[in-house]
N, C-alpha and C positions, 0 to 999 in steps of 0.2 A: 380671087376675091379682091374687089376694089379698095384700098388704100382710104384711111378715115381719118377724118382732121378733125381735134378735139376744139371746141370751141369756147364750152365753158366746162367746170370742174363743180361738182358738188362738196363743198364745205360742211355742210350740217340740215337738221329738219329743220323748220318755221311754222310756227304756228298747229294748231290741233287739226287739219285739214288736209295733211301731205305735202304743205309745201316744203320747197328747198331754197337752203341759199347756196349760190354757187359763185365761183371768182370766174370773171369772163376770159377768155384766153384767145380771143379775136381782137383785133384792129376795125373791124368792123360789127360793133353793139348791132348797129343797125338790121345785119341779115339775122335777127330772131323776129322780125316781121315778117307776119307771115309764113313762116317756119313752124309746119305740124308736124311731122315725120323724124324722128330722130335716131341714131343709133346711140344704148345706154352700153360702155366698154370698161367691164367692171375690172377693181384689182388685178383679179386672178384672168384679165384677157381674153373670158367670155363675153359674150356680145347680146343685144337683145332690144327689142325694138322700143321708145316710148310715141307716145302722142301726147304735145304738150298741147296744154286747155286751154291757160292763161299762162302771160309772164309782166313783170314788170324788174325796171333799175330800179337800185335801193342802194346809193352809198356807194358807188365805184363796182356793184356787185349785183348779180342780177335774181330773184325772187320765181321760181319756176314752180307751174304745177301739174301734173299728168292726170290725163285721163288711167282710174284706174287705183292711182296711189291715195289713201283717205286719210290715213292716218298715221301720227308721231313713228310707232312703229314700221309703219309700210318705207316713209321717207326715210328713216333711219337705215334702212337697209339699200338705201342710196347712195350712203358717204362714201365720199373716195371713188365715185364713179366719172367717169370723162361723158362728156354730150359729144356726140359725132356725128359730121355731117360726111357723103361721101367727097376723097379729094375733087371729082370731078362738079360738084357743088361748090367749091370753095371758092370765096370771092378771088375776080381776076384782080396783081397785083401790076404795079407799071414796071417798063423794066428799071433792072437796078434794084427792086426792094423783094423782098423774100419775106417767108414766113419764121416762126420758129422754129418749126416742125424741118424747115430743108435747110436751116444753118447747123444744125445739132448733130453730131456727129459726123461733121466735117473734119479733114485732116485740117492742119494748118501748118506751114511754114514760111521762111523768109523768103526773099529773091535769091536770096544763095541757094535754095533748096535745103536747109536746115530745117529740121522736125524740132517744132513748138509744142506741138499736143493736138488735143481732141476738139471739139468745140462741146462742153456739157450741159450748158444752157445760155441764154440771152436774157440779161441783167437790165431792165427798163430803169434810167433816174430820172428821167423828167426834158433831159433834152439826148445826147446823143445815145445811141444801145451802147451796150458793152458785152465784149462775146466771154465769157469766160470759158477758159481754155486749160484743161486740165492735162499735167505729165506727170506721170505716175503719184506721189503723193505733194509736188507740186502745183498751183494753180497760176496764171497767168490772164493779167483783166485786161482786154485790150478795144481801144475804141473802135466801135463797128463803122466808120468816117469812109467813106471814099477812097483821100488821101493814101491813106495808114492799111485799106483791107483791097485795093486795086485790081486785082484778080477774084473773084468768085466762083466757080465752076458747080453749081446744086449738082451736075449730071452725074460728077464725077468725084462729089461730096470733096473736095478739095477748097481752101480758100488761101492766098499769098498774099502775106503782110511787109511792109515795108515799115519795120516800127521806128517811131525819131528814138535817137539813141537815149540809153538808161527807162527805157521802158521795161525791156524783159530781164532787167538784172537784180539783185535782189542784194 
């Protein structure tokens, strides 16, 4: 079974109609043009098809409606659902830039070969990412920069930091 990239998330119903609101979880708003076909991948990691009708942005967040779903109730039983498009749909990135989905459970260590931690999620502030990096009940924020993450490896879910010193000390 082909590998699915979550695009946008379901937050809550909207309006008396079925619609949803969802937080978008692409770099690219754009590819929901055009875009009927979707895969809905619920909590529990069952899977199931929608067809969306209309969409529109509303506030950094996107306004979805399916063919199918009418009402408060129907939407409701949406929340917490991921939108999934197959990986092989997912927009192409340039190299160098990665997705969330393939830094997130990356190992990570220094140029010594010293184990940091995990990679648990990708911290957006407004300019550079920051990968935060979880060792056991430990966390570790560290800039997602060229410089400072030099090595990447998605194949082989690994990434090697070179942190400037008093970054990882606590």
């Amino acid at each position: 079974m082909e590998e699915l990239v979550a695009i946008a998330k379901i937050v809550k119903p909207r309006g008396l109609r079925g619609e949803v609101v969802a937080e978008v979880l692409t770099d690219f708003p754009e590819r929901f043009e055009g875009l009927e076909e979707v895969t809905a991948k619920y909590p529990d990691e069952t899977r199931g098809g929608l067809k969306i009708e209309e969409f529109w942005f509303q506030k950094q967040r996107i306004v979805l409606k399916f063919d199918g779903i009418a009402s408060v109730e129907e939407a409701e039983a949406l929340r917490g659902v991921e939108i999934c498009v197959p990986e092989s749909a997912a927009a192409k990135l340039d190299e160098g830039e990665y997705f969330d989905w393939q830094l997130a459970g990356c190992e990570v260590e220094t140029l010594e070969g010293d184990r940091i931690g995990t990679v648990r999620e990708i911290m957006r502030t407004g300019g550079t990412e920051i990968l935060v990096i979880e060792d056991g009940p430990r966390e570790h924020l560290i800039p997602f920069a060229e410089t400072i993450c030099p090595e990447v490896d998605i194949e082989n879910k690994r990434i090697v930091v070179d942190p400037p010193e008093g970054l990882l000390e606590f």
